[in-house]
C-alpha positions in Angstrom: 106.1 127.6 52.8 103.9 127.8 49.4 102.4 125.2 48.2 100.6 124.9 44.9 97.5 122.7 45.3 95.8 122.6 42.2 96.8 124.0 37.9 94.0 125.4 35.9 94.2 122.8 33.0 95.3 124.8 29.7 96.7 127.8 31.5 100.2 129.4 31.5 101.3 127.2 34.6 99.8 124.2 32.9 101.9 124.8 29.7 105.4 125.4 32.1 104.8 121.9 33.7 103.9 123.7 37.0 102.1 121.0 39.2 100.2 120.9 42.5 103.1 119.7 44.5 105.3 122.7 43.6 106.7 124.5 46.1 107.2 128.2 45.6 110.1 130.0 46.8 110.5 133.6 45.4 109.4 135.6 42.6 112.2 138.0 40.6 114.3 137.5 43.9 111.8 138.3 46.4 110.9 135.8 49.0 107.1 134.3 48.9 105.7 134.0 52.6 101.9 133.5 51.9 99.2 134.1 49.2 99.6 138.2 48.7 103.5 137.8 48.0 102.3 135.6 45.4 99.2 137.8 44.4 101.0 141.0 44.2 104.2 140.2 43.0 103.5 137.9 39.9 100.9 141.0 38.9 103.1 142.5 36.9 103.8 140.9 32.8 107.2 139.7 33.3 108.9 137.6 36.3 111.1 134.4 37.4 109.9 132.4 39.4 111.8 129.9 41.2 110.5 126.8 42.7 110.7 122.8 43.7 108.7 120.2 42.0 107.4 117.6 43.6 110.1 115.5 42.3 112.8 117.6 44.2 113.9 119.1 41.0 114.6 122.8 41.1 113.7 125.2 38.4 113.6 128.6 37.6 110.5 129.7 35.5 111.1 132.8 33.0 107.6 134.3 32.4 105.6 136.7 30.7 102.3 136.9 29.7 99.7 139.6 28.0 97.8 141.4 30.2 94.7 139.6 32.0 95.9 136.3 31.1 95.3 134.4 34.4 98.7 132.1 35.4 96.2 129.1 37.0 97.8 128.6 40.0 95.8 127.6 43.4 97.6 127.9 46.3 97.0 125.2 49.6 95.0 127.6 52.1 97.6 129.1 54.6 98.4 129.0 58.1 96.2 131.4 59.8 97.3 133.7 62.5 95.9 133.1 65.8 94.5 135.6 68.3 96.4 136.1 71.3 93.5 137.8 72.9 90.9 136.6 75.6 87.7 138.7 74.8 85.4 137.9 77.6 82.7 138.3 75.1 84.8 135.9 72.2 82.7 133.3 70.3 85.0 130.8 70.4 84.9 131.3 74.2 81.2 130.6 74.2 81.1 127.2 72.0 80.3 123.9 73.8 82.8 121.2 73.4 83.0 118.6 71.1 82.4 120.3 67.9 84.9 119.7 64.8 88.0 121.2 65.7 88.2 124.2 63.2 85.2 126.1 65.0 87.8 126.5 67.8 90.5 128.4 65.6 90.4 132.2 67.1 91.9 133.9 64.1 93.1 137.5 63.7 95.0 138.1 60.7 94.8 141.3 58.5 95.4 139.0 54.9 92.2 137.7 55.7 90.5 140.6 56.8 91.8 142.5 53.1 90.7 139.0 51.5 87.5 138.1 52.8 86.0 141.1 55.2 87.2 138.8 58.3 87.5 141.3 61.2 91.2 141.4 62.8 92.4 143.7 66.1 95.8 144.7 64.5 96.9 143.5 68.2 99.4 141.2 66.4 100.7 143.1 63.8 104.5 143.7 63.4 106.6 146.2 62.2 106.8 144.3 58.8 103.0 143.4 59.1 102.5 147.4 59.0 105.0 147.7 56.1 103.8 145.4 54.1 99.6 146.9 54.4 101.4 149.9 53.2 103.3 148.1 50.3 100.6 146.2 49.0 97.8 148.7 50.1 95.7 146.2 51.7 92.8 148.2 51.7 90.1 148.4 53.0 90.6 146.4 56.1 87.8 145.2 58.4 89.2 146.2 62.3 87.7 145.3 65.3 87.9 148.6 67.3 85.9 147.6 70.1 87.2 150.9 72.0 90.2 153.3 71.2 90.9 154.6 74.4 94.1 152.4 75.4 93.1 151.5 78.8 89.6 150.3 78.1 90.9 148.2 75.1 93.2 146.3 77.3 90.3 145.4 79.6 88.4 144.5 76.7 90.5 142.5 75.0 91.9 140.8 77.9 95.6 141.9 76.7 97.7 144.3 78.9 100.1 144.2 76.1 97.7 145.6 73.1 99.0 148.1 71.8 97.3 151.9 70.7 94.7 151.0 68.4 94.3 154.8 67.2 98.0 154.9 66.6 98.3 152.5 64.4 95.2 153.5 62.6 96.8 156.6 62.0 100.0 155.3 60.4 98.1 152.8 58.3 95.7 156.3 57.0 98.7 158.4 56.3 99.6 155.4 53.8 96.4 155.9 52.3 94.4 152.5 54.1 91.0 152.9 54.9 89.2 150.8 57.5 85.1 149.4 57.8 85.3 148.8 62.2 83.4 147.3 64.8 82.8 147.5 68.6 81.1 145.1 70.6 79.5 146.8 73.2 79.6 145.3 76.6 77.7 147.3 79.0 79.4 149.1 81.3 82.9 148.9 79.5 82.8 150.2 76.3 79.2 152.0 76.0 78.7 155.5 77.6 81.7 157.6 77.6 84.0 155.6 75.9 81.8 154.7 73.3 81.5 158.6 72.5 85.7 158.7 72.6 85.8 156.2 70.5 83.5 157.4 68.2 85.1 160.7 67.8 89.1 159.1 67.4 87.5 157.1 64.7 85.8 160.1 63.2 89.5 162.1 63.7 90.6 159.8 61.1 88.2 161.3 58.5 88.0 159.5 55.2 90.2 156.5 56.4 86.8 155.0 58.4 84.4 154.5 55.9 81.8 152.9 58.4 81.6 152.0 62.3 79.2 148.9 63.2 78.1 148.9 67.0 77.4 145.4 67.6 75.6 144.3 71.2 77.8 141.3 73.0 76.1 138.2 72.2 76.6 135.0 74.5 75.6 131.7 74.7 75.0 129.2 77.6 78.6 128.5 77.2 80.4 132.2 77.7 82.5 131.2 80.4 84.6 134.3 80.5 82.1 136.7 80.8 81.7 138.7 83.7 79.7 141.8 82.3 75.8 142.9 82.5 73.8 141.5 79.6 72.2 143.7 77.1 69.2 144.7 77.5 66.2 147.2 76.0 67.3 150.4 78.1 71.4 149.4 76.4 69.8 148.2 73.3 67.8 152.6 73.1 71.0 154.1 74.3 73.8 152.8 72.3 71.0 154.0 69.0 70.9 156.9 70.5 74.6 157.5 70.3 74.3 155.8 66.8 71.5 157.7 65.5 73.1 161.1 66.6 76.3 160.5 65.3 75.1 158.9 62.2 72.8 162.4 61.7 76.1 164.7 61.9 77.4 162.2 59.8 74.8 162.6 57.1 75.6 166.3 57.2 79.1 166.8 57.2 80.1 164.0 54.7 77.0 162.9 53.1 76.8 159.0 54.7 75.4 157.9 58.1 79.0 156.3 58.4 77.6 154.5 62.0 75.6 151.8 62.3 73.7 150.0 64.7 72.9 146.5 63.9 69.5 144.9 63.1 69.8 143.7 67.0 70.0 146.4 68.5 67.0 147.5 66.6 64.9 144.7 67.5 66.5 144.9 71.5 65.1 148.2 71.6 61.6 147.6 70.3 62.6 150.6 67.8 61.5 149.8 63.8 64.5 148.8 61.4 65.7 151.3 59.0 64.8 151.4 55.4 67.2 149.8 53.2 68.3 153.4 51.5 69.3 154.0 55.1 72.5 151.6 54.7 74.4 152.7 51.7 76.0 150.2 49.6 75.4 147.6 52.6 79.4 147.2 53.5 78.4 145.5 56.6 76.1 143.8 55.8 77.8 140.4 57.2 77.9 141.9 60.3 74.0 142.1 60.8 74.3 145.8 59.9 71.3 146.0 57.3 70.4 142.3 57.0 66.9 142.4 57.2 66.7 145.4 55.1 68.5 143.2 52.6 66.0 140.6 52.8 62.9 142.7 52.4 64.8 144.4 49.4 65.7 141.1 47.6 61.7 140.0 48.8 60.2 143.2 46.8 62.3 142.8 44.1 61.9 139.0 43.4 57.9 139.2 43.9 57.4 139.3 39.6 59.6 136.1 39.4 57.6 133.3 41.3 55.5 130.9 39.8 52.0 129.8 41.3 51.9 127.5 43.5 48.1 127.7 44.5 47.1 124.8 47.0 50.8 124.6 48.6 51.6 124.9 51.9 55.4 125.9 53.1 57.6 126.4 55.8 60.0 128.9 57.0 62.1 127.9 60.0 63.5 130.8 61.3 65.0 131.6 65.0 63.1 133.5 67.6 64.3 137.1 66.9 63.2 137.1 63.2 60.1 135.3 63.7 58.0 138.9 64.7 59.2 140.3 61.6 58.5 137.2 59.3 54.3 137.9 58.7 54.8 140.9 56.5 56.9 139.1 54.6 55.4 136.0 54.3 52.0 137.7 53.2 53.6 139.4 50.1 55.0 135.7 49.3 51.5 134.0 49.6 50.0 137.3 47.7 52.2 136.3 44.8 52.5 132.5 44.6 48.7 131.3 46.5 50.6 129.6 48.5 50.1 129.0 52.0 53.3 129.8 54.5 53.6 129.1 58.0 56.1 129.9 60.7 58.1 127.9 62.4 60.4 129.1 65.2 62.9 127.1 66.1 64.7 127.7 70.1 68.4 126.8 70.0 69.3 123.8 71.2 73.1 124.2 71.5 73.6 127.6 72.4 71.2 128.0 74.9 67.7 130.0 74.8 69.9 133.6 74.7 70.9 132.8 71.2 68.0 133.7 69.0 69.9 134.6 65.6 68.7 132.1 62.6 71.4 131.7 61.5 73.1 129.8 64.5 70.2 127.2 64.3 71.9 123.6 64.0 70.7 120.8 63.0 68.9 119.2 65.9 66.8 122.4 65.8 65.8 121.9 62.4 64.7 118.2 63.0 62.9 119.1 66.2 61.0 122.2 64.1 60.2 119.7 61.5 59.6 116.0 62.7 56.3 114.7 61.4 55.5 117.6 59.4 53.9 115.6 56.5 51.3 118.1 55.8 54.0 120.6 54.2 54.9 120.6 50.5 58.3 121.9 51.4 60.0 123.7 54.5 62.4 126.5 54.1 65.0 127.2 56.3 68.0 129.9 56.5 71.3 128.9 54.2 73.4 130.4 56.9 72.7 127.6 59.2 75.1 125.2 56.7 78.9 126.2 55.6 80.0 125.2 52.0 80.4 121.3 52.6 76.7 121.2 53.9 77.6 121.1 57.8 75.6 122.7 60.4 76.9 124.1 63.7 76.6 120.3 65.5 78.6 118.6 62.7 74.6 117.2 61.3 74.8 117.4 58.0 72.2 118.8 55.2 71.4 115.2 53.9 70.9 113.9 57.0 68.9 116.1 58.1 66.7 115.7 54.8 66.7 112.0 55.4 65.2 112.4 58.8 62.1 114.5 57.6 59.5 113.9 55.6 59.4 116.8 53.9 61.6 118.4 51.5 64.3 120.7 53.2 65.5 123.5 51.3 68.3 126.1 52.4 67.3 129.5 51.4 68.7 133.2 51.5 65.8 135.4 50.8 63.1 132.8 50.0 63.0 134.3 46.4 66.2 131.8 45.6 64.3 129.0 46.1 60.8 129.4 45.6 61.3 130.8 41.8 62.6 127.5 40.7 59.9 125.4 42.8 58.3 122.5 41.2 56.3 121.2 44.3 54.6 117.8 44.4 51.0 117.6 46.0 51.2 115.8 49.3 49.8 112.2 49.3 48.2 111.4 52.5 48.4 108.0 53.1 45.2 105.8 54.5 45.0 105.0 58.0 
């Protein structure tokens, strides 16, 4: 069923009487299942759409409209399709208990991987999945490859029943959809031999991959499931070895370095990051591929913006693998403002001491860094740590985490976000 959940006052759904309530059945005779029924068939100037009110009443809404003039409808989220695999090296497998219950949701579904990058298998996908990617031309899609050799994938995902990744790949190309992918790498599974298969299948495809991320498997103190060898520096050098060979044909034969290894990997191996040229338009960028490339970028760039803040002293929490390559950064900051930075690494609490990403710091680990750090103006630490109602990972919240320290907390992306607008206080000491 769709649900309307909210009307753009003064829009064309506004003037109709359309209220969040509604429900919505088809559109010109054609059934609406979820959000891209809705999004693709009311695209064109003139439709009916029939529907319920809220009231029970049924109507049938004659429409048309100039071109670009937005209907103002908001649709109530939809039901999101679970995955039916078990992934030894799943995150959801490696949470603790007792977090909010949405952390726990395993999804795979390609809507959201066309509407917001989320990586699916395609393991679920039915007949009318695949027909209606090539109808709508739901591309690109964001596929979690992992391997594309059948029997290997099964083992992988945990699923004897998955189908052929490469097959339906293919069908999907042929229709003219084009795919950003990702393997984990799990030592001894999917690196080696079948990483080079998988590699060349995807590269088969030719212009329907536009990039391959090789991610290493990340686990926590929690990974139940796991049965594998850990990565380590010698995986770390030969998976960018396979990366950086592949990624060097790929430079001459089309022009892009098409595969990635992520900024882990780089900082397993001991090996310096890339330059941020190296990464294109940064398509995978959420996926750690390029992220501190990003950040020194968005650094340089922002240096001309800052005020002074001579005599301050500040902050940045980070997480144990980005802590070596804060000092550069931090010295171009203090170059540019006079103020003094310091860092502050932060272990994880939660996860266990084999999760060092920032960006999975939770809230205890932000009030351990910081408890009775008076002596700082203002502490910075990674946005990514919060979602969009200001929860971390351990259900703390960004207020009460502020109310705890005394010092002002600030979420930041690239330090340049916060610091140009910075209007610090000097720090009273009191009398003892």
């Amino acid at each position: 069923m769709v649900r309307v959940s909210r009307i753009a006052p003064g829009s064309i759904a506004d003037e109709l009487g359309i209220t969040p309530g509604t429900e919505l059945h088809s559109v010109s005779g054609r059934p609406i299942d979820d959000f891209l029924d809705w999004e693709f068939l009311t695209a064109e100037e003139a439709f009916e759409v029939q529907a319920t009110l809220p009231s029970g009443e049924q109507v049938l809404y004659d429409i048309e409209r100039s071109d670009g003039d937005a209907l103002g409808v908001e649709l109530e989220p939809p039901s999101v399709r679970r995955c039916a695999n078990r992934c030894e090296f799943c995150f959801v497998e490696g949470l603790p208990k007792g977090l909010r219950k949405p952390l726990y949701i395993r999804d795979d579904d390609y809507r959201l991987s066309f509407a917001y990058g989320n990586f699916a298998t395609l393991s679920n996908l039915k007949q009318r999945d695949t027909d209606r990617i090539l109808e709508y031309r739901l591309s690109p899609l964001y596929v979690s490859v992992h391997a594309t050799p059948w029997e290997a994938r099964k083992v992988l995902l945990n699923n004897p029943r998955v189908p052929n990744i490469i097959e339906q790949m293919r069908v999907l190309a042929a229709g003219g959809i084009q795919f950003h992918g990702q393997m984990v790498i799990v030592p001894g599974l999917n690196d080696g031999a079948v990483l080079q298969e998988s590699l060349q299948d995807l590269w088969s495809l030719e212009g329907a991959v536009l990039s391959v991320a090789l991610v290493p498997v990340g686990l926590t103190q929690f990974s139940h499931l796991y049965t594998g060898k850990t990565m380590d520096r010698a995986n770390a050098t030969a998976i960018l070895d396979v990366a950086e060979a592949w990624g060097g044909r790929a430079r001459r034969e089309r022009g892009n370095t098409w595969v990635f290894g992520s900024d882990e990997l780089y900082l397993l191996s001991g090996r310096e990051l890339p330059p941020a040229s190296f990464y294109g338009d940064f398509e995978q960028v959420e996926n750690g591929i390029g992220a501190v490339a990003t950040l020194r970028s968005r650094v340089a760039e922002g240096l001309d913006r800052l005020p002074r803040l001579d005599g301050q002293k500040i902050g940045v929490v980070t997480g144990v693998s980005m802590q070596p390559l804060m000092p550069p950064l931090l010295e171009q900051l203090a170059r540019a403002t006079g103020a003094q930075f310091e860092i502050i690494e932060a272990t994880n609490s939660l996860f266990g001491p084999t999760t060092t990403s920032a960006g999975l710091l939770v809230g205890a680990d932000i009030l351990r860094a910081l408890e009775g750090r008076s002596d700082l103006n203002l502490a910075l630490i990674p946005a990514e740590t919060i979602n969009e109602n200001g929860l971390f990972l351990d259900d703390m919240t960004l207020e009460s985490v502020r109310s705890a320290l005394s010092v002002v907390v600030e979420p930041s992306y690239d330090f340049i976000d916060v610091l140009a607008a910075a209007d610090l206080s000097p720090i009273t000491v009191e009398a003892r």
